[in-house]
C-alpha positions as CSV (number, residue, x, y, z in Angstrom):
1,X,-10.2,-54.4,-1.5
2,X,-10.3,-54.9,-5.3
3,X,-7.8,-57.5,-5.0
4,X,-9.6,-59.5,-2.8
5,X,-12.6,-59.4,-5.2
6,X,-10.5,-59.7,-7.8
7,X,-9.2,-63.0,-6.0
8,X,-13.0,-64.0,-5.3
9,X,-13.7,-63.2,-9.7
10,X,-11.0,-66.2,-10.4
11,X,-13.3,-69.0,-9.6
12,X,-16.6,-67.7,-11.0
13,X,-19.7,-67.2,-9.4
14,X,-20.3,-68.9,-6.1
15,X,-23.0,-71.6,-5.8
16,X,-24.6,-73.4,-3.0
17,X,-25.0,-77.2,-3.1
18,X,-27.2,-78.9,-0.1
19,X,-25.9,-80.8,2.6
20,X,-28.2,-84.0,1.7
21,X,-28.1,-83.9,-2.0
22,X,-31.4,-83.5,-2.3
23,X,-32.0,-80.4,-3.9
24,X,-30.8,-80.7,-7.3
25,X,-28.6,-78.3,-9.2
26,X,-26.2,-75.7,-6.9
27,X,-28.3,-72.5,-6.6
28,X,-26.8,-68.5,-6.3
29,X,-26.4,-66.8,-2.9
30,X,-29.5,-65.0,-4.1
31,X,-31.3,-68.2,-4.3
32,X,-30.1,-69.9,-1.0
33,X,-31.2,-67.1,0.9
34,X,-34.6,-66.5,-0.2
35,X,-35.0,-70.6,-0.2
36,X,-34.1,-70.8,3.5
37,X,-34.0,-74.6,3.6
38,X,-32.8,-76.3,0.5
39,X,-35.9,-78.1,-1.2
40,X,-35.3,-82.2,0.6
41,X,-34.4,-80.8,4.0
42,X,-30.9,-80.0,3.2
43,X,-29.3,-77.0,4.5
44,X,-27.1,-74.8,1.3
45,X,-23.6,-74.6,1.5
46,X,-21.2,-72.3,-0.5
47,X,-19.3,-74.5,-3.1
48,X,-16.4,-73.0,-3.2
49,X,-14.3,-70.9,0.2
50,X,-12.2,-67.7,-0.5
51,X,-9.1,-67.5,1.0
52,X,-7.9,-64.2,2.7
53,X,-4.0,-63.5,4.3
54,X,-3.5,-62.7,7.5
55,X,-1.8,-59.8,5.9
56,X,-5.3,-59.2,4.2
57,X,-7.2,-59.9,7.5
58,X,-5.0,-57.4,9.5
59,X,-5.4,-54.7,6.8
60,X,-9.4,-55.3,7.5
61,X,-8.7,-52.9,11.2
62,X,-8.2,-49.7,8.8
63,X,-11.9,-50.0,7.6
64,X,-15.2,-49.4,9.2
65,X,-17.4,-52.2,10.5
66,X,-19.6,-51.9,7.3
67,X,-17.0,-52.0,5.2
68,X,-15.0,-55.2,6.5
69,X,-17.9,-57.2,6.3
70,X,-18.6,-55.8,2.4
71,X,-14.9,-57.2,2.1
72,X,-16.3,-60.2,3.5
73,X,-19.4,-61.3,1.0
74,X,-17.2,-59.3,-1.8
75,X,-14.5,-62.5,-1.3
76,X,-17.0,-64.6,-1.5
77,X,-18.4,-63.8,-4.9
78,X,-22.2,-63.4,-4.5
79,X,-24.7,-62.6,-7.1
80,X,-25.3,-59.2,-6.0
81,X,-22.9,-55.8,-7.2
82,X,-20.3,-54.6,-5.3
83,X,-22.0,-51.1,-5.1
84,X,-25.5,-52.8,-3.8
85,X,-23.4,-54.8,-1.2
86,X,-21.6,-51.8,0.0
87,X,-24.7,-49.7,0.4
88,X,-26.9,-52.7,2.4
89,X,-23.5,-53.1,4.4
90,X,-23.8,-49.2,5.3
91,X,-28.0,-49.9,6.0
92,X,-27.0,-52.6,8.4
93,X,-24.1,-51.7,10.7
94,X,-25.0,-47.8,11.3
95,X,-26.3,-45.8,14.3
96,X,-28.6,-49.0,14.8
97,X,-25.7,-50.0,17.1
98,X,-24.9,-48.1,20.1
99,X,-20.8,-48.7,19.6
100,X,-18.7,-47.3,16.7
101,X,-17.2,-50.7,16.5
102,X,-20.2,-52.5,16.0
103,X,-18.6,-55.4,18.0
104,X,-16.1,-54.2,20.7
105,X,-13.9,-56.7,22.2
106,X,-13.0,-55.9,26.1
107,X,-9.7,-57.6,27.3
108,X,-10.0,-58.9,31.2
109,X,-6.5,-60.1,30.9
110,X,-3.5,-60.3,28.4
111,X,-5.1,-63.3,26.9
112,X,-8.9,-63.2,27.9
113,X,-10.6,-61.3,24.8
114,X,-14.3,-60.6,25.4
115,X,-15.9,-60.1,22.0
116,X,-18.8,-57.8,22.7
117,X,-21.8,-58.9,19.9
118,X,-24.6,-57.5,21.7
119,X,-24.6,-53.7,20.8
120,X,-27.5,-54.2,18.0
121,X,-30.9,-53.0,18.8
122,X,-32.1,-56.0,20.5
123,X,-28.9,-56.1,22.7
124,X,-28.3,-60.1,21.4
125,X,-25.8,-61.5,18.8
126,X,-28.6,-62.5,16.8
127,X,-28.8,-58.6,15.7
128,X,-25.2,-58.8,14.2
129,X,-26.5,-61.0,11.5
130,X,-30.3,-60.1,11.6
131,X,-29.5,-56.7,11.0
132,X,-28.4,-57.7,7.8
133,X,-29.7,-60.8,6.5
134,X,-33.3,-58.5,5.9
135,X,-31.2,-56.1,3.9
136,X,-29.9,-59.1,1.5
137,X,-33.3,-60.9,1.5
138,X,-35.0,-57.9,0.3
139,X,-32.1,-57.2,-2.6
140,X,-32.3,-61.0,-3.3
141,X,-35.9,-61.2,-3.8
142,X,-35.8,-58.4,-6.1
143,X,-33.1,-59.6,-8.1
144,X,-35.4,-62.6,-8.7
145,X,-38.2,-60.9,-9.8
146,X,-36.3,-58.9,-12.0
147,X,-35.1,-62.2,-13.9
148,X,-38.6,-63.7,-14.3
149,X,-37.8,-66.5,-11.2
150,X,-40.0,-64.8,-8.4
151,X,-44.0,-64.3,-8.4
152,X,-45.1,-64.3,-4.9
153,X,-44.4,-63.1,-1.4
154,X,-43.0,-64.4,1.6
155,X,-43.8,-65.2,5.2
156,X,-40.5,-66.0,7.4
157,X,-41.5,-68.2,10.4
158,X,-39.0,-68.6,13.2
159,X,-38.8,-70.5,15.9
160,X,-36.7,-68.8,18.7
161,X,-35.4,-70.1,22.0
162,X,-35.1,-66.2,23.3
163,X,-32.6,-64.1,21.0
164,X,-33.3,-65.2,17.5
165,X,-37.3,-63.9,17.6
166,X,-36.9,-60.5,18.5
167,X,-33.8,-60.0,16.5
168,X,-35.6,-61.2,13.5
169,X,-39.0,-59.1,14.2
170,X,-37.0,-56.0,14.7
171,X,-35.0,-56.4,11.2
172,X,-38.0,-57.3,9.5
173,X,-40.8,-55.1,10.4
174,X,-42.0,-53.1,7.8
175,X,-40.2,-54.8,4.8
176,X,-41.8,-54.6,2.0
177,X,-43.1,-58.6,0.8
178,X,-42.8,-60.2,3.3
179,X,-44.6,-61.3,6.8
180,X,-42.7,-62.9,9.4
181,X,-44.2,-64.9,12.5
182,X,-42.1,-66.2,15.6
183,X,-42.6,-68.8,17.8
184,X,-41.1,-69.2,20.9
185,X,-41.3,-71.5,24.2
186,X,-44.1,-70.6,27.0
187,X,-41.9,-70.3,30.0
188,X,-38.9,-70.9,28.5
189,X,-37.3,-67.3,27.8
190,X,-36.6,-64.6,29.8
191,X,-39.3,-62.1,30.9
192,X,-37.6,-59.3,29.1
193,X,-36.9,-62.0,26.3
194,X,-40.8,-62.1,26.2
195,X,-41.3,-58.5,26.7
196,X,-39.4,-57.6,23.7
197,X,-41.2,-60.0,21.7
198,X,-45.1,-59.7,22.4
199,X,-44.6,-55.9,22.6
200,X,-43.2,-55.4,18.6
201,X,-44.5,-53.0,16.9
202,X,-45.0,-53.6,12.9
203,X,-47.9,-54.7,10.8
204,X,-46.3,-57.5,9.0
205,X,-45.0,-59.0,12.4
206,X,-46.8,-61.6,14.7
207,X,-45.5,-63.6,18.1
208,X,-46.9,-66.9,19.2
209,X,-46.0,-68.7,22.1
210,X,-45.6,-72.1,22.2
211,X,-46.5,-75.2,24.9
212,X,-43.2,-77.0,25.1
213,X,-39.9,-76.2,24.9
214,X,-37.8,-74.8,22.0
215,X,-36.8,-78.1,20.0
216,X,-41.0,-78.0,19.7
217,X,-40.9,-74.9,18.2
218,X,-37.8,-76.1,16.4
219,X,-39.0,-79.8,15.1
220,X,-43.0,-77.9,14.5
221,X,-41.5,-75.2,12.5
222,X,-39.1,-77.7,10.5
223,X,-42.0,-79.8,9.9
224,X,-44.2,-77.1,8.7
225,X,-41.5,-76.3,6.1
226,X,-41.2,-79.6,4.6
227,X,-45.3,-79.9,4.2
228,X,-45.5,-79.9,0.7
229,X,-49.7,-80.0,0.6
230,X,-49.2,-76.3,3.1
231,X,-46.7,-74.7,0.4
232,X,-49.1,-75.5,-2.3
233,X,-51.7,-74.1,-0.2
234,X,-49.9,-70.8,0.6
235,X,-48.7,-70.5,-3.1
236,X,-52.3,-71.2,-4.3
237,X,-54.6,-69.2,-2.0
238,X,-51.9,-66.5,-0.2
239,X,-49.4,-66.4,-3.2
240,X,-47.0,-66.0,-0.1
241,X,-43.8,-69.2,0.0
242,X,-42.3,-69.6,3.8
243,X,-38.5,-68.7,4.4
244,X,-36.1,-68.6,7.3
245,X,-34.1,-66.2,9.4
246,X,-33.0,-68.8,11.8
247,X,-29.6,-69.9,11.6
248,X,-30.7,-72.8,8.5
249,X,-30.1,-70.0,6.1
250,X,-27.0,-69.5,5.1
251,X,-27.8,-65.5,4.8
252,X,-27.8,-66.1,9.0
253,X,-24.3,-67.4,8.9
254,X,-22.2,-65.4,6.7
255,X,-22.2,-62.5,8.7
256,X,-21.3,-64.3,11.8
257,X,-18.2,-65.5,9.8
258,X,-17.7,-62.1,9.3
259,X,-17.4,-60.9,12.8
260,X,-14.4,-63.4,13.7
261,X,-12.4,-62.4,10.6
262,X,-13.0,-59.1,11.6
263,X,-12.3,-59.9,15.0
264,X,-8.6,-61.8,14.8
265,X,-7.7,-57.9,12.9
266,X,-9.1,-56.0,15.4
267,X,-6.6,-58.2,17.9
268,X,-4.2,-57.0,16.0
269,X,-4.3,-53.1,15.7
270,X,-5.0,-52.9,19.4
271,X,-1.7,-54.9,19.9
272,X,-3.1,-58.0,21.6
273,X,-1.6,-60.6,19.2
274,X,1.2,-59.8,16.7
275,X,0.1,-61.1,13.0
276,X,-0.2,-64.9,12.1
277,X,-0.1,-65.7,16.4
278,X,-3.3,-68.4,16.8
279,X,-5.7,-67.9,18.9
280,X,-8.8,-70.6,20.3
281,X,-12.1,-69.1,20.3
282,X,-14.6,-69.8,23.1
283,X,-18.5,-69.9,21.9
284,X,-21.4,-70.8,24.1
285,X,-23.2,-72.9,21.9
286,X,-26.8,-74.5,21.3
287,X,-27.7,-74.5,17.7
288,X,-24.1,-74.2,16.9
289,X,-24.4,-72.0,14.0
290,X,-22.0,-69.3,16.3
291,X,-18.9,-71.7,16.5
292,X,-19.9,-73.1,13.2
293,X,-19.0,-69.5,11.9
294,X,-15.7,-69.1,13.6
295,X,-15.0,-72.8,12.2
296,X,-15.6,-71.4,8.4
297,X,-13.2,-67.8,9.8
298,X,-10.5,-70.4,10.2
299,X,-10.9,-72.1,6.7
300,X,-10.7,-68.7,5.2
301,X,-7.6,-67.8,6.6
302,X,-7.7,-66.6,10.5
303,X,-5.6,-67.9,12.7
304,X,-7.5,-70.3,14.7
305,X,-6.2,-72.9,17.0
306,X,-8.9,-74.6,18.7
307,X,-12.7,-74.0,18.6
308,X,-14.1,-74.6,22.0
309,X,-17.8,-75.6,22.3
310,X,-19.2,-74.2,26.1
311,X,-22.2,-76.4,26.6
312,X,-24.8,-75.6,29.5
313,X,-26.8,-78.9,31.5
314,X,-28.3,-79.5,27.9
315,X,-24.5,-80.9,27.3
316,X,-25.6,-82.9,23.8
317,X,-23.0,-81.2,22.0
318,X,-20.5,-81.5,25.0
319,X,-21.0,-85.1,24.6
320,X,-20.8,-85.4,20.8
321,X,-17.7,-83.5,20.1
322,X,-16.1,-86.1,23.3
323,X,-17.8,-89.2,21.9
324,X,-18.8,-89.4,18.4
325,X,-22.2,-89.8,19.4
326,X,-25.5,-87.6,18.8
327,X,-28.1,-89.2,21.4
328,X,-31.4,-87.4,23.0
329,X,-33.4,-90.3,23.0
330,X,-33.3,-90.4,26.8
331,X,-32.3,-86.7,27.5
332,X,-34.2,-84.9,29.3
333,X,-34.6,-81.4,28.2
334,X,-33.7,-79.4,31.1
335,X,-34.4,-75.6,31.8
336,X,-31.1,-73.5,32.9
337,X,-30.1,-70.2,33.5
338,X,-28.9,-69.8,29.6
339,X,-32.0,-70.2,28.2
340,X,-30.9,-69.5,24.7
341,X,-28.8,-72.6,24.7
342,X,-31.8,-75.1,25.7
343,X,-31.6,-76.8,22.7
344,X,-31.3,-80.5,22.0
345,X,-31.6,-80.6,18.4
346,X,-28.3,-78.6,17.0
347,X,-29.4,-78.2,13.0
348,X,-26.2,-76.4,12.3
349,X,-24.3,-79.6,13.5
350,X,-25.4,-80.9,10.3
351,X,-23.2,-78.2,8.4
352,X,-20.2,-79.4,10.4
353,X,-20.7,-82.7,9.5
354,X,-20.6,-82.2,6.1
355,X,-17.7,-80.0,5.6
356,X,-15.4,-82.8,8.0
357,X,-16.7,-85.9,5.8
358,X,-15.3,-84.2,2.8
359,X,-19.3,-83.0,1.8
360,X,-20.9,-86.8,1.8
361,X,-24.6,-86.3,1.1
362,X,-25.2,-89.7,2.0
363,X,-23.6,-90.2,4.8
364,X,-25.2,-86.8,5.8
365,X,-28.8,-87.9,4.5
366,X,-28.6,-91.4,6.6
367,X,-27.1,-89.0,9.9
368,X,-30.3,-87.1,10.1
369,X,-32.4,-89.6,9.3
370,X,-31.2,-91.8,12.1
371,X,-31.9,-88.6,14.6
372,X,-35.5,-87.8,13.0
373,X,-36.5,-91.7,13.3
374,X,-34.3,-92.9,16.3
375,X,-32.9,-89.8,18.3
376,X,-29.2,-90.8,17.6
377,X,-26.7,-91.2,15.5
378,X,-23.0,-92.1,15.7
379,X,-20.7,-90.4,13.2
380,X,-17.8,-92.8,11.3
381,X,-13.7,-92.7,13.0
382,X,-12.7,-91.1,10.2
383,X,-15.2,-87.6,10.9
384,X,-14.7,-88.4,14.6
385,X,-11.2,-87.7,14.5
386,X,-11.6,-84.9,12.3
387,X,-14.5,-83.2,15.1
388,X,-11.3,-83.6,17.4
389,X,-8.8,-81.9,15.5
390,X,-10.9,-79.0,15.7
391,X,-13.0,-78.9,18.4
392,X,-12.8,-79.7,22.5
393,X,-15.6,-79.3,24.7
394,X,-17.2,-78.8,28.0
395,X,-20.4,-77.9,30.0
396,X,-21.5,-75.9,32.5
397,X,-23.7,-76.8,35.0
398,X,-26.1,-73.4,36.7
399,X,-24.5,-73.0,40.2
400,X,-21.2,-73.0,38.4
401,X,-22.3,-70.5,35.4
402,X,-23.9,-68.5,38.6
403,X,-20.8,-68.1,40.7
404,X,-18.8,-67.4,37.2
405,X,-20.6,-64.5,37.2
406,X,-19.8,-62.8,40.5
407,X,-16.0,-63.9,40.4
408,X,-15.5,-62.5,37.3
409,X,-17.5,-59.2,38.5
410,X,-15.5,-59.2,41.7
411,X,-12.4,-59.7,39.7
412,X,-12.5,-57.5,36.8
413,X,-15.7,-55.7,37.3
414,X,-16.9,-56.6,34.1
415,X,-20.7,-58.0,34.6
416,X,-21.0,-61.4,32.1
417,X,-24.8,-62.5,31.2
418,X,-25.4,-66.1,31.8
419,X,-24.5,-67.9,28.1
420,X,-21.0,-65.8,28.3
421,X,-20.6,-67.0,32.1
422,X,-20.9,-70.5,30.4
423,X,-18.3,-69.7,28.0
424,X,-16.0,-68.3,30.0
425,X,-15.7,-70.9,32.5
426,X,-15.5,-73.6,29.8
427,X,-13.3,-71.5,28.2
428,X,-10.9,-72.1,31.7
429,X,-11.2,-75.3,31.5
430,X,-10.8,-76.1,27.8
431,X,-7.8,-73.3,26.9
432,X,-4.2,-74.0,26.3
433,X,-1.6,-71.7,25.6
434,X,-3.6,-69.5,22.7
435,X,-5.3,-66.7,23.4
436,X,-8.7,-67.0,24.4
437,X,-11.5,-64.8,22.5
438,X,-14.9,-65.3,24.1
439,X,-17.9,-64.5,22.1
440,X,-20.2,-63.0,24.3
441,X,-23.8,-63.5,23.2
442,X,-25.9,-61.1,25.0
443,X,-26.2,-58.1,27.4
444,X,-26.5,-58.9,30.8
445,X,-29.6,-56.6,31.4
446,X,-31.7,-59.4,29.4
447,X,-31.3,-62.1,32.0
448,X,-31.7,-60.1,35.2
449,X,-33.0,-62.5,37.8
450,X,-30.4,-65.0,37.2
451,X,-27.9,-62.1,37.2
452,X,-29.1,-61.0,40.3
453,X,-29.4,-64.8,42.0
454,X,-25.3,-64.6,40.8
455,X,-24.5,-61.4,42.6
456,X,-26.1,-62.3,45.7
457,X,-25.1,-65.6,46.0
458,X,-28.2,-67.9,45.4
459,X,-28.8,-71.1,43.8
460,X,-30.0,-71.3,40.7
461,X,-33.8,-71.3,40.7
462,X,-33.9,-70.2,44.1
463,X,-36.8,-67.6,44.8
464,X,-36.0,-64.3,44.7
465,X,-36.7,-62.0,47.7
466,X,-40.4,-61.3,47.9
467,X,-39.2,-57.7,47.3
468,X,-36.9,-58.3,44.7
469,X,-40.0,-61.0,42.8
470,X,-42.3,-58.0,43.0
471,X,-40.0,-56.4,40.4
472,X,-40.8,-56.0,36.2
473,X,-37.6,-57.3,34.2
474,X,-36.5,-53.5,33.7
475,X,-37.0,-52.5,37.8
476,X,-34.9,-55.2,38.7
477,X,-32.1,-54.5,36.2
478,X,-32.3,-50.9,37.5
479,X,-31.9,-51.8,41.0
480,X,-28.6,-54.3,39.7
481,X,-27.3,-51.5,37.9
482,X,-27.2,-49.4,41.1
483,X,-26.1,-52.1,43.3
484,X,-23.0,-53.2,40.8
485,X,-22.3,-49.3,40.0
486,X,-23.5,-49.7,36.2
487,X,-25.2,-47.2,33.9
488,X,-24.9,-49.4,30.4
489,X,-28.6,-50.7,30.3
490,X,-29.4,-49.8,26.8
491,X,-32.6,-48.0,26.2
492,X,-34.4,-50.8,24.1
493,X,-34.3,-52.9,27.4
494,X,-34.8,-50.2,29.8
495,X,-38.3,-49.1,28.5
496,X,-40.3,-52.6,27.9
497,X,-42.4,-52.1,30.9
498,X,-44.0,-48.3,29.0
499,X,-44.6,-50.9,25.7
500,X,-48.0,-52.2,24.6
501,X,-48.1,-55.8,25.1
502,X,-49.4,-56.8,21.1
503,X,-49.7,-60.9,21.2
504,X,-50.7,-63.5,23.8
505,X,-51.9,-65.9,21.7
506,X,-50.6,-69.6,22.8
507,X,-50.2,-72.1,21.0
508,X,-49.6,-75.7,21.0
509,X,-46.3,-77.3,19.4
510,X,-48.2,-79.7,17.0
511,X,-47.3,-78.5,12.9
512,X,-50.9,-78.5,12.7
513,X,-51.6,-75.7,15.1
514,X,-48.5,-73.9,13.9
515,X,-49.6,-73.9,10.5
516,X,-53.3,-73.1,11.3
517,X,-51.7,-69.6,13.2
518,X,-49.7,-68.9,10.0
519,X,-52.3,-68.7,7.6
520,X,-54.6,-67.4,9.6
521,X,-52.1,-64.3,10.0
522,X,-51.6,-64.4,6.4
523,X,-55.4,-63.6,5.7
524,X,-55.8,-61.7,8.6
């Protein structure tokens, strides 16, 4: 471990520059994650990689979860001590999860890898970072009050297409300074999804629901940000400034990079790959911070071949990474069976694009300008060929992520939610002679009716037996757990129906609105 930090020392402190070059001077990991979105619109960046062996990446396997990942932020040379990075590392990854691993991978074959990240609290992948990005927020925030840099608090807002919002809620209730509010699409998540969100206990959390669908939430919450007339007003009247916990903030990310790092070693000690063997990794993708994360693994130093992007009917991505193009100006926005991935708008995309054009602001700046004012743009040959090198895609349409389902239950008796069904047929399609490692994004008891509509062979959005539609979220995911011989629904999703149901409020997606419900709940 100390030579990896030592390794990390060499090159100084690590900054963070934006990706439009908007933002001014590179600011400190402390900085960047408090900020949230760089000032401009830009989203921060570390200057400066580590590099780690695979001899250094295999060595990871003889360490706890907690520790791995404090290898992790340690190599990359944040502003924060070793020992306060070891101790939030052993706050975040703890008895909160209900597996000793933290992320377990299940292999189906001899080179299908299921990497389990849904073992947090809110049984979603979103808890693998947001379990610790509220840790590092907190210790960042009081580093810059300590230096004189920091006199008010802060209200997170997040928009959330299912995962994201209760994640976030659950790892910031009760921290001290801040507030956080989530928005998320009416209709458009899971009734358990919902469940878990309106019922949050907490006194510093609030849940609104949005008319729309989640690139409302998305573009509303984006928009609010970049108001600068509402930040004076909250810094003036509320002394409270808004930050992020979606994937924007780079405190989101880095702990995502650190479960595929962690990931390629565990392959390793269980004997599934021999040292330095490649593998492609498989990530069902909407926002594409996830497969942005096992991009920045492979920079480091794991041994990744290809990076394959499993798109559902919203197939924007699918389409980019196999034409150079970024168009929604005539896509419809279409509801599927993997909600989490209704997106249309993919702000980590933005990232990618950097890193492949060699870090061109400009060409980065004019990109997302183009998409805010037109709904397209089209990337240069050059970064084209570069998105290839990497990257091959495909989508998923619902009857064929419904029938992925049941196959690979009736195969393997392993039951997939809907987003891993998605990647795990792409990752059929897409795979060559690499291991496969699947990131699997949720637990399947969070997305029962669709689950259910797989298992007994209906079409997707097909009613469910007048019986079986009588059913709360959690009796229906008791009576699949019978019917497929399961007892693994964890106890965070089995008890929503006993909860108090806390916020109803609806909203509509118009930054007006959304900032109107965010002050209000500031001077409630």
């Amino acid at each position: 471990m100390a030579q990896r930090t030592d390794r990390a020392a060499s090159f100084g402190q690590n900054l963070y520059l934006d990706t439009r070059g908007a933002a001014g001077k590179p600011v400190p990991f402390t900085a960047a994650v408090v900020n949230g979105l760089a000032a401009g619109g830009g989203l921060y960046v570390p200057q400066e990689l580590p590099t780690m062996t695979v001899e250094e990446i295999a060595a990871l396997a003889s360490l706890p979860y907690a520790e791995r990942a404090a290898t992790v932020y340690k190599a990359f040379n944040i502003d924060l001590p070793d020992s306060t990075i070891d101790e939030l590392m052993g706050r975040a990854y703890g008895e909160n999860f209900d597996d000793a691993a933290v992320c377990p991978i299940t292999s189906l074959d001899e080179s299908t890898h299921i990497l389990e990240l849904w073992h947090g609290p809110t049984s979603a992948f979103k808890d693998m970072a947001l379990q610790c990005l509220p840790h590092f927020f907190s210790a960042s925030a009081a580093k810059l009050r300590d230096e004189g840099a920091l006199d008010h608090e802060f209200m997170i807002l997040v928009a959330t297409s299912g995962d994201t919002g209760k994640a976030a809620l659950e790892g910031f209730s009760g921290v001290d300074g801040v507030s956080i509010g989530v928005l998320f699409p009416d209709g458009g998540v899971s009734d358990i999804q919902r469940k878990q969100m309106v019922t949050t206990t907490g006194d510093n959390v609030r849940v609104w629901a949005v008319r729309g669908n989640f690139d409302d939430c998305q573009t509303g919450v984006k928009r609010a940000f970049s108001d600068a007339a509402f930040a004076e007003k909250l810094a003036e009247e509320c002394s409270v400034a808004l930050s992020s916990a979606n994937s924007i903030n780079w405190g989101r990310l880095l702990p995502q990079v650190v479960y595929y790092i962690s990931s390629y070693a565990e392959l390793i000690a269980q004997g599934k790959i021999a040292a330095g063997d490649e593998i492609d990794i498989c990530v069902p993708t909407g926002n594409f911070g996830n497969i942005l994360a096992a991009w920045y693994a492979k920079q480091i130093g794991v041994p990744v071949g290809m990076l394959l992007c499993a798109s559902n009917d919203n197939r924007v991505l699918t389409d980019f990474i196999n034409t150079g193009t970024y168009d929604i100006s005539d896509r419809e926005f279409i509801l599927t069976s993997s909600p989490s991935m209704d997106i249309l708008v993919s702000s980590n995309l933005e990232r990618q694009l950097f890193e492949l054009t060699g870090r061109n602001a400009e060409a980065i700046s004019q990109w997302m300008a183009d998409l805010s004012e037109r709904r397209c743009f089209r990337v240069d040959p050059e970064t084209f060929a570069r998105v290839r090198e990497s990257f091959s895609a495909d989508s998923i349409d619902n009857a064929t992520c419904l029938t992925t389902i049941k196959k690979v239950h009736d195969e393997h008796g392993y039951l997939l939610d809907p987003h891993t069904a998605v990647a795990y047929a792409a990752a059929q399609n897409l795979r060559g002679e690499n291991p496969v490692l699947i990131a699997s994004t949720a637990h399947w008891a969070k997305f029962g009716d669709n689950v259910y509509r797989a298992l007994h062979g209906l079409e997707p959005g097909e009613p469910l037996p007048e019986e079986v539609a009588a059913l709360t979220g959690c009796q229906l995911n008791e009576r699949i757990a019978q019917e497929a011989e399961r007892s693994d629904i964890p106890a965070g999703l089995a008890n929503l129906d006993t909860m108090e149901v806390r916020f109803t409020e609806v909203i509509d997606n118009d930054v007006e609105a959304i900032e109107s419900a965010a002050e209000a709940f500031l001077r409630r």
